[in-house]
C-alpha positions as CSV (number, residue, x, y, z in Angstrom):
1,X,93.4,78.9,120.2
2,X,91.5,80.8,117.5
3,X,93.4,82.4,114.8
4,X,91.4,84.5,112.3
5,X,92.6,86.1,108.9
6,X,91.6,89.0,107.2
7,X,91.3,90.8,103.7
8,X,94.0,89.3,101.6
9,X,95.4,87.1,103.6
10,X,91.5,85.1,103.9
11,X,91.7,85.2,100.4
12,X,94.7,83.6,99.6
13,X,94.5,81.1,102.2
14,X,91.0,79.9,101.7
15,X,89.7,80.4,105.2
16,X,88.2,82.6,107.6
17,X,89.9,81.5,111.0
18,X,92.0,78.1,112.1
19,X,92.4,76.5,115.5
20,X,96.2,76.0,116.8
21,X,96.7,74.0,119.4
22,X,98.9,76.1,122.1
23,X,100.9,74.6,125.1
24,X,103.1,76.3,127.8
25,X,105.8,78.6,126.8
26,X,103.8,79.0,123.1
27,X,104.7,82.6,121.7
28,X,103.0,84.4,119.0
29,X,106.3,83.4,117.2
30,X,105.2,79.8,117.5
31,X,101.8,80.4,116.3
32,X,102.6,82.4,113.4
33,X,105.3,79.5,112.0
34,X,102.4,76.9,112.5
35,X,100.0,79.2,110.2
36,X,102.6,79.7,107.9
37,X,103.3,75.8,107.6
38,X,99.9,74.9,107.2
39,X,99.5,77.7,104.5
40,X,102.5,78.7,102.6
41,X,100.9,81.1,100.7
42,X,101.1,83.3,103.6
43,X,104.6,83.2,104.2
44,X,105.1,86.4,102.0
45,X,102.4,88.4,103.4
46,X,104.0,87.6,107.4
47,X,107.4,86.8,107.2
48,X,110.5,88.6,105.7
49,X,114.5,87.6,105.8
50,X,115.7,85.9,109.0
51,X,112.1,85.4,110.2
52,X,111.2,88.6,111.3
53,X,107.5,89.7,111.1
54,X,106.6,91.3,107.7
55,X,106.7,95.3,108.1
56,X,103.2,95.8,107.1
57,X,101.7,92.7,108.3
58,X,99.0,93.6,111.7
59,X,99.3,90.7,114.5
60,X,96.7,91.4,117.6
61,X,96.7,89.6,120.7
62,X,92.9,90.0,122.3
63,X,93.2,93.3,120.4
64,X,96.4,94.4,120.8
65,X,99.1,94.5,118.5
66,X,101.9,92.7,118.9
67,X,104.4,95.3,118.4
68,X,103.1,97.1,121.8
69,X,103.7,93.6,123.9
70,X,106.8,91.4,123.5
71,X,106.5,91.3,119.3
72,X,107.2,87.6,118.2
73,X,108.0,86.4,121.8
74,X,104.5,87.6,122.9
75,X,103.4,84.0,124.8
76,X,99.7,82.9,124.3
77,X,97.5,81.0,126.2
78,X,94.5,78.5,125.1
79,X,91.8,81.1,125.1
80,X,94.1,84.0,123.8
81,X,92.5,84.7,120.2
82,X,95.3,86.2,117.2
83,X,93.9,88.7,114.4
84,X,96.3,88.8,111.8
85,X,95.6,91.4,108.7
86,X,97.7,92.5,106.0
87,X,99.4,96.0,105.0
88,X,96.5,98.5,104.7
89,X,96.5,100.6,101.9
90,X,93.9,103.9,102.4
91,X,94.1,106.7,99.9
């Protein structure tokens, strides 16, 4: 499955998108500890105590976000593609 970053998060990372390979009973959960593994930098921007998601942090299924299916325990399919963005700031 594709996963693509955006804003900050692209930068520190050093990339635009990464595949992650996604079997039966894979939740967004999954795929967001594989990211983070792979990238560490990221860890702060996605994850806070206990591994919940980040407050700010954006996670979109297909476009939706997360927090409007099952959050974390969201499960993905092979051709499901994840947006992740950072806080927003606007002004």
């Amino acid at each position: 499955m594709q996963v693509k970053l955006y804003a900050s998060l692209r930068q520190a990372a050093g990339i635009k998108m990464m595949d992650v390979e996604v079997h039966d009973g894979t939740t967004i959960r999954d795929v967001l500890v594989e990211v983070t593994r792979r990238y560490p930098v990221l860890v702060k921007f996605v994850w806070k105590e206990q591994g919940e998601l980040a407050e700010f942090v954006h996670v979109f299924v297909n476009g939706e976000n997360i927090r409007h299916l099952a959050s974390l325990d969201t499960p993905l399919k092979a051709e499901d593609h994840v947006d992740i963005f950072p806080p927003l700031v606007g002004g």
